[in-house]
C-alpha positions in Angstrom: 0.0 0.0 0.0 1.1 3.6 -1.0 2.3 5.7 1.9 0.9 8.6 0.9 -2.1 7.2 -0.2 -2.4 5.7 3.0 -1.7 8.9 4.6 -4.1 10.8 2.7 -7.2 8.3 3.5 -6.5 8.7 7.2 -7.2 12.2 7.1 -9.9 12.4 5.0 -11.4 9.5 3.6 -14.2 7.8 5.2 -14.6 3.8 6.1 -16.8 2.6 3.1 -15.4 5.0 0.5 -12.5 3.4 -0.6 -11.8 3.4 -4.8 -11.1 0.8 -7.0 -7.8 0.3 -9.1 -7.5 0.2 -12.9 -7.9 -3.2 -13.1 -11.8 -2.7 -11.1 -10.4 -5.2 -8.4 -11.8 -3.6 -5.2 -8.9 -1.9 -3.1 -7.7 -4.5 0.1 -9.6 -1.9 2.2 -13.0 -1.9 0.6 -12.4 -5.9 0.9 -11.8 -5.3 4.2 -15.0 -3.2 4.9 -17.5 -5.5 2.9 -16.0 -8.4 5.2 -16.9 -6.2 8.3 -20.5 -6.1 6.8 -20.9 -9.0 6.3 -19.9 -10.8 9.0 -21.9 -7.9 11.4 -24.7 -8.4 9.5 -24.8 -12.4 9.7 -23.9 -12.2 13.3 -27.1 -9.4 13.7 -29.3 -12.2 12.2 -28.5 -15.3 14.8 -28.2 -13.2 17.6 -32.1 -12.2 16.3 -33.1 -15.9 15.7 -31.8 -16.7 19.4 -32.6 -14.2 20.9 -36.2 -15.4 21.5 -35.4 -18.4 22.8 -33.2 -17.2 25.5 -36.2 -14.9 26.6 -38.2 -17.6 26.8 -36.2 -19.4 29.0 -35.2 -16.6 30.8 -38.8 -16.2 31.3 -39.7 -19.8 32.3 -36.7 -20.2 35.1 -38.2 -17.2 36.5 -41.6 -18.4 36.5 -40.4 -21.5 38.1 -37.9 -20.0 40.6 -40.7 -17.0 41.7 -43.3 -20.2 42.1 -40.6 -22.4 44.3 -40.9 -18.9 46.6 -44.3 -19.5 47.0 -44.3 -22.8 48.1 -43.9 -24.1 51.2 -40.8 -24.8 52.7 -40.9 -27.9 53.3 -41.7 -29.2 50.0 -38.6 -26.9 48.6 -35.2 -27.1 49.3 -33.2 -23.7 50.0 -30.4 -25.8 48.4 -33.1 -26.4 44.9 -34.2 -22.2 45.2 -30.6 -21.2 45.2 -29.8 -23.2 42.1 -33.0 -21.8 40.2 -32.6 -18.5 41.3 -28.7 -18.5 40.1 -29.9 -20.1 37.0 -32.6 -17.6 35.7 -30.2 -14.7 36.7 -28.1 -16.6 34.4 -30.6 -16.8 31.4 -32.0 -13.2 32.2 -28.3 -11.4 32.0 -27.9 -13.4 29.0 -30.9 -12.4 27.4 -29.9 -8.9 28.3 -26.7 -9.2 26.7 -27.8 -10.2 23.8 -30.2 -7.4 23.7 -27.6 -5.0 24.2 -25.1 -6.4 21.3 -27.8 -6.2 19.0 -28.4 -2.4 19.4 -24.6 -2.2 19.2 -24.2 -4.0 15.9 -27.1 -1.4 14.5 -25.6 1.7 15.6 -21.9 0.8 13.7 -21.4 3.7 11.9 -19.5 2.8 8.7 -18.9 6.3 7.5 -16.8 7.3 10.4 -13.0 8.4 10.4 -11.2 5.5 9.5 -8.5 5.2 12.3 -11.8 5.1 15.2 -13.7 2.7 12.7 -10.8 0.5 12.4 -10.6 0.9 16.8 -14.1 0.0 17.2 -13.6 -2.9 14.7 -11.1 -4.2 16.5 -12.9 -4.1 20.0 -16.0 -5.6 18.3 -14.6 -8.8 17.2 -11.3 -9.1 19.9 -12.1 -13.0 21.6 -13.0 -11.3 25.2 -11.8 -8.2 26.3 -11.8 -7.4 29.9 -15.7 -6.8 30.7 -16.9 -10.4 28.8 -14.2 -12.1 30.7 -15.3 -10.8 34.0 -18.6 -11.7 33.3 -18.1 -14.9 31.8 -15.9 -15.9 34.4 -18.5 -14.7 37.2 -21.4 -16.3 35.6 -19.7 -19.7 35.5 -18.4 -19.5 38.9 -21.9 -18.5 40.3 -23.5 -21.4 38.5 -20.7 -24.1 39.7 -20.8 -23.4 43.0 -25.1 -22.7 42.9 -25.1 -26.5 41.2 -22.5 -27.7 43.3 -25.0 -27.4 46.5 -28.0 -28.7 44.7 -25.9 -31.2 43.3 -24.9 -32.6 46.9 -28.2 -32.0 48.3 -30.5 -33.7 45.8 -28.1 -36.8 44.9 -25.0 -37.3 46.8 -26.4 -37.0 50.6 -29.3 -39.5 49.1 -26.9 -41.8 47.5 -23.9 -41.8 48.4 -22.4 -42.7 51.7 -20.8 -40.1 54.2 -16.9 -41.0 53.4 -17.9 -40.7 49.9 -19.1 -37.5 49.8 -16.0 -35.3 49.6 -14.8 -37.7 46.5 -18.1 -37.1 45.1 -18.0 -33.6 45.3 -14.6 -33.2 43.5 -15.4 -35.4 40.4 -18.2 -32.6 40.5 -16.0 -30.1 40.5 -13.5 -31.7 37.6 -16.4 -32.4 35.3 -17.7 -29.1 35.9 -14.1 -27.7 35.0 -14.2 -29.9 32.3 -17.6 -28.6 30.7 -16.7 -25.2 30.8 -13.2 -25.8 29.2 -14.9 -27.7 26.7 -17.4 -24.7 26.0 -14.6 -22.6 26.0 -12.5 -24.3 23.4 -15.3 -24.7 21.3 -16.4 -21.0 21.6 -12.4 -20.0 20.7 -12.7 -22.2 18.0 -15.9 -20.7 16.1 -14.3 -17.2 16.7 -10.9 -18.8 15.2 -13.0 -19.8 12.4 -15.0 -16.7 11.9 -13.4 -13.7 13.4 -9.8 -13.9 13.6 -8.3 -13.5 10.0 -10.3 -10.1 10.1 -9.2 -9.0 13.5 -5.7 -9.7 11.8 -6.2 -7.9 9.0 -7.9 -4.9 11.0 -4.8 -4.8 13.5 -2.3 -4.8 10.2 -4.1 -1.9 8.7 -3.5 -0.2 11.8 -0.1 -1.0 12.1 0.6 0.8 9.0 -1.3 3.9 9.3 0.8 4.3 13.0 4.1 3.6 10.6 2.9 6.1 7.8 1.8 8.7 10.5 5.5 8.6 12.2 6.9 8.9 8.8 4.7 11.9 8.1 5.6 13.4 11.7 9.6 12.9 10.5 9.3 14.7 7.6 7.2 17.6 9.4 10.5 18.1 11.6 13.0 17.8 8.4 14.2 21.1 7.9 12.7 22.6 4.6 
């Protein structure tokens, strides 16, 4: 990519306007910026198909966990409320998050200056920054340790005897670990898959235009 070319669309040129060479191949960047589209706009469209269902649910394990209030407590376990409390909190903040990422994905504004277009981009479709981790992280922790109780409540102190219970609650705990790492690993490897050659692509571009701008500062300060 020309230098000054480069130069001269960081300081004027907007994201999708981007020209085409003799040839009528599209210019890398306009590649670059369909890509974006694309993939926002497919992502936009599951996150609308599912989105539905995770109300639902979010609505039934409230239903059900507002109903276990009302009953009496002997005929409820706290151990059982916990567990479906911590699990339509779960469903709800989902649900909620996925409410939230959909009104993100429509207000991306494409015509922006291309070095905060090519910032947002690359926060959009990073793996997990900071905030997703934390609440990933917290969200699996609350649930493990919510279906850990109900878990030794409702089957191991039934079936299990007393010297058992300790083992029983750390194969618990491994295939819990297990599950997650498993979700995880499958999660990086659809974001692999789908995400990543952009992200690369995005954090190159921007590794250029920081190299063209220094040049452009050093031959500011060259004396004329």
């Amino acid at each position: 990519m020309n230098l000054n070319e480069l130069k001269h669309r960081h300081q004027a040129v907007k994201a999708p306007a981007i020209p085409q060479d003799d040839r009528g191949s599209a210019h890398p960047l306009n590649g670059l910026i369909d890509n974006l589209k694309a993939l926002e706009a497919k992502e936009a469209e599951q996150l609308k198909t599912a989105r539905p269902l995770w109300l639902i649910a979010a609505a039934a394990f409230l239903l059900l966990f507002v109903l276990s209030l009302c009953l009496p407590s002997d005929t409820v376990s706290p151990a059982r409320q916990w567990f479906g409390g911590v699990l339509a909190a779960v469903y709800v903040l989902i649900a909620v998050l996925l409410g939230r990422k959909l009104r993100q994905l429509a207000r991306i504004d494409y015509t922006e200056s291309l070095r905060s277009f090519l910032d947002k981009a690359e926060i959009r479709h990073r793996f997990m920054g900071p905030g997703a981790t934390w609440l990933a992280g917290s969200g699996l922790l609350a649930l493990g340790v919510a279906g850990g109780v109900y878990f030794t409540d409702a089957i191991l102190r039934r079936h299990v005897d007393p010297e058992h219970l300790v083992l029983g609650m750390v194969l618990y705990g491994l295939g819990y670990l297990l599950v997650c790492t498993a979700g995880i690993a499958f999660t990086y490897r659809n974001w692999s898959r789908d995400k990543s050659a952009l992200l690369a692509e995005v954090r190159k571009l921007k590794r250029e235009m920081t190299a063209d701008q220094a040049v452009a500062s050093g031959e500011a300060h060259l004396p004329g």
